[in-house]
C-alpha positions as a LaTeX table, in Angstrom:
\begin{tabular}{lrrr}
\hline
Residue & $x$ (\AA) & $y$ (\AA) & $z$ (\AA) \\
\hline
Unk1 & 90.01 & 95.86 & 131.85 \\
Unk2 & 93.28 & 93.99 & 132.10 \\
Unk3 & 92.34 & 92.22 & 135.39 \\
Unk4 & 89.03 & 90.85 & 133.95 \\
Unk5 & 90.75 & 89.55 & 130.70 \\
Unk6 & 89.11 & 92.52 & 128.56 \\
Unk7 & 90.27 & 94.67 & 125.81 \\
Unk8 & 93.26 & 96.57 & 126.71 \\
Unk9 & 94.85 & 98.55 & 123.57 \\
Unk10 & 98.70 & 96.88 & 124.15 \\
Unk11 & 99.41 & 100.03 & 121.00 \\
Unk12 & 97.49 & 102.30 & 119.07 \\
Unk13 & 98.93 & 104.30 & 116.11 \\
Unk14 & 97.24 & 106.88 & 113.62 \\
Unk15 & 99.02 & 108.26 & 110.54 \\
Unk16 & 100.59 & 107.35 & 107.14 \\
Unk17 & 100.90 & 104.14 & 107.98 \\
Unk18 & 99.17 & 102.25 & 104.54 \\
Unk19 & 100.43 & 101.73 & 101.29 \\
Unk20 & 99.23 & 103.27 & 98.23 \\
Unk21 & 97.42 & 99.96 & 97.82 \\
Unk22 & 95.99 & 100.93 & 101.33 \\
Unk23 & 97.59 & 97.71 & 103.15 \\
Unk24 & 99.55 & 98.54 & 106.12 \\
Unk25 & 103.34 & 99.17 & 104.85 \\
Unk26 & 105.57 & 96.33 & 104.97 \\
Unk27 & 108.26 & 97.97 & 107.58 \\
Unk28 & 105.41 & 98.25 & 109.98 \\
Unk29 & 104.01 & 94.98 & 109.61 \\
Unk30 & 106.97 & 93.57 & 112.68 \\
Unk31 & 105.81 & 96.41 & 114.67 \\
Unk32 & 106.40 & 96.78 & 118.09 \\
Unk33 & 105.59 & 99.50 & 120.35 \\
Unk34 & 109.18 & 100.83 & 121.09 \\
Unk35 & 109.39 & 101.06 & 117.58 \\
Unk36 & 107.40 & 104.79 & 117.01 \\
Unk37 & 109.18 & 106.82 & 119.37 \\
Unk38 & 111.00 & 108.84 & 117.47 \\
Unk39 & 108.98 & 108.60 & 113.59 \\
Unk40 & 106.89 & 111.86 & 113.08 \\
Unk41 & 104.84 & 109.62 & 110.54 \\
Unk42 & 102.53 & 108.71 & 113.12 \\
Unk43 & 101.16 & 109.20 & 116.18 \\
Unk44 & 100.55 & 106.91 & 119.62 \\
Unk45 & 97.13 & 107.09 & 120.09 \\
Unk46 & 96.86 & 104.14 & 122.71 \\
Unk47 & 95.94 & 106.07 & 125.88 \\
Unk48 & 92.79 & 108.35 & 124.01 \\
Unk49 & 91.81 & 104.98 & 122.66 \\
Unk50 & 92.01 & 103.14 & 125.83 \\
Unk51 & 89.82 & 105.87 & 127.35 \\
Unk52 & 87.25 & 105.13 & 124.85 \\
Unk53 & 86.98 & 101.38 & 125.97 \\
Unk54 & 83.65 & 100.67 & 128.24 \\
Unk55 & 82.64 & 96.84 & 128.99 \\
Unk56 & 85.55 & 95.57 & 126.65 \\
Unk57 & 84.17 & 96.47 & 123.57 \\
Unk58 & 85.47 & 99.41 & 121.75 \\
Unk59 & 83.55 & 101.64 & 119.30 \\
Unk60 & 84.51 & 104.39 & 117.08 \\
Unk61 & 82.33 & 105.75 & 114.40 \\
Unk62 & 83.03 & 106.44 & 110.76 \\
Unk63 & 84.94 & 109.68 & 110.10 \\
Unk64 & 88.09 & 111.07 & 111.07 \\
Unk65 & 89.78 & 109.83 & 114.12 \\
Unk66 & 91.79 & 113.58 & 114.82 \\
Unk67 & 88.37 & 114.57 & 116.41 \\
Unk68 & 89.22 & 112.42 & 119.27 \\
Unk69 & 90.37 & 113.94 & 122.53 \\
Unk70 & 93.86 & 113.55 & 122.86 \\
Unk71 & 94.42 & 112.87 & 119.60 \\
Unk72 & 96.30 & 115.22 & 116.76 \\
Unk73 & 96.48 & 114.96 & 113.08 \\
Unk74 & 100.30 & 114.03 & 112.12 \\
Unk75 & 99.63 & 114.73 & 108.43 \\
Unk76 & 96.70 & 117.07 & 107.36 \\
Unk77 & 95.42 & 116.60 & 104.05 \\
Unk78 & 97.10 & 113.34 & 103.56 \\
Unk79 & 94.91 & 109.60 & 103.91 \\
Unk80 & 95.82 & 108.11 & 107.10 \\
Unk81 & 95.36 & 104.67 & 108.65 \\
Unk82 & 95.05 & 103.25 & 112.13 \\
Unk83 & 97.09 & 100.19 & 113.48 \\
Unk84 & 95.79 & 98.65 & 116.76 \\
Unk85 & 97.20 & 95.94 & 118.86 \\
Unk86 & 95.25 & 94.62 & 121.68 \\
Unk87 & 94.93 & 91.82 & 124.53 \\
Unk88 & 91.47 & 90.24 & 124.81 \\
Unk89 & 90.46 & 87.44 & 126.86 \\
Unk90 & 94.16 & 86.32 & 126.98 \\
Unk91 & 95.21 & 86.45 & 123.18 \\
Unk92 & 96.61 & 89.08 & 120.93 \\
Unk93 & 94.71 & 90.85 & 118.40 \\
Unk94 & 96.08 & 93.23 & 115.53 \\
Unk95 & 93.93 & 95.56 & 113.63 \\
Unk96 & 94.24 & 97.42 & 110.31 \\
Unk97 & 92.11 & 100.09 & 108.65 \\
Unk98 & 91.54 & 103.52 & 107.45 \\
Unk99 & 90.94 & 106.57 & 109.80 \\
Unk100 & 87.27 & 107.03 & 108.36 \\
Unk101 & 86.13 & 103.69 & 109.34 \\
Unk102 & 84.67 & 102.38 & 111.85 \\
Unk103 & 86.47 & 101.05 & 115.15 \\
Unk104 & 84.54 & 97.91 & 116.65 \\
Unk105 & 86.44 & 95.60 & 119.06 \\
Unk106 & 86.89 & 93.21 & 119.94 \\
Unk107 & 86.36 & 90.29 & 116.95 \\
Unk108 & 87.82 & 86.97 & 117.00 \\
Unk109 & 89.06 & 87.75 & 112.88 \\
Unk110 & 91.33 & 89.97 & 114.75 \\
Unk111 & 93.26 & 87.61 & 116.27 \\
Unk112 & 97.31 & 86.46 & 115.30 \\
Unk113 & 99.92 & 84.48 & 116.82 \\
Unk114 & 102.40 & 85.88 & 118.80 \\
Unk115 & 105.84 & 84.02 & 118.90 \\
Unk116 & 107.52 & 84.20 & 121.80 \\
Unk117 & 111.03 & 84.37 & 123.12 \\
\hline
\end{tabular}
């Protein structure tokens, strides 16, 4: 994917990552990868999502994301949320939801700005 300019999940993470609101919390929204190593709030989910990828489009149906292979719930019984960061066609994407919806990549409304060093 990454040599054709397709979607390549730069970070995926699933758990309690939303506000009660159900907007992603404001500590996360600066996020960087390096970031969840060490916070038992969530999981990294990019490599099972990464596996689900097929001709640069990614799509997950409604329901819960645990089901996954390679993926674990980090907080049974609680509601749960999905942050994804990915690469397509050049340019950084960043997207937001809860674990029941549906996953489909990639969409231009996706896309942010990425300041650089």
């Amino acid at each position: 994917e990454d040599e054709k300019n397709g979607l390549v999940i730069v970070f995926a993470i699933y758990g309690l990552l939303g506000s009660e609101k159900g907007e992603l919390k404001k500590e996360l929204r600066d996020f960087e990868a390096k970031d969840f190593r060490n916070d038992d709030r969530f999981v990294d989910i990019s490599l099972p999502l990464q596996c689900c990828v097929e001709d640069s489009r990614l799509i997950l149906w409604e329901g819960s994301k645990a089901n996954l292979p390679g993926v674990w719930d980090p907080a049974p019984g609680e509601e749960k949320f999905i942050l994804i960061r990915y690469k397509y066609q050049k340019s950084m994407h960043q997207f937001f939801c809860a674990e029941e919806e549906a996953i489909k990549l990639p969409k231009n409304s996706h896309r942010i700005s990425v300041s650089g060093p």
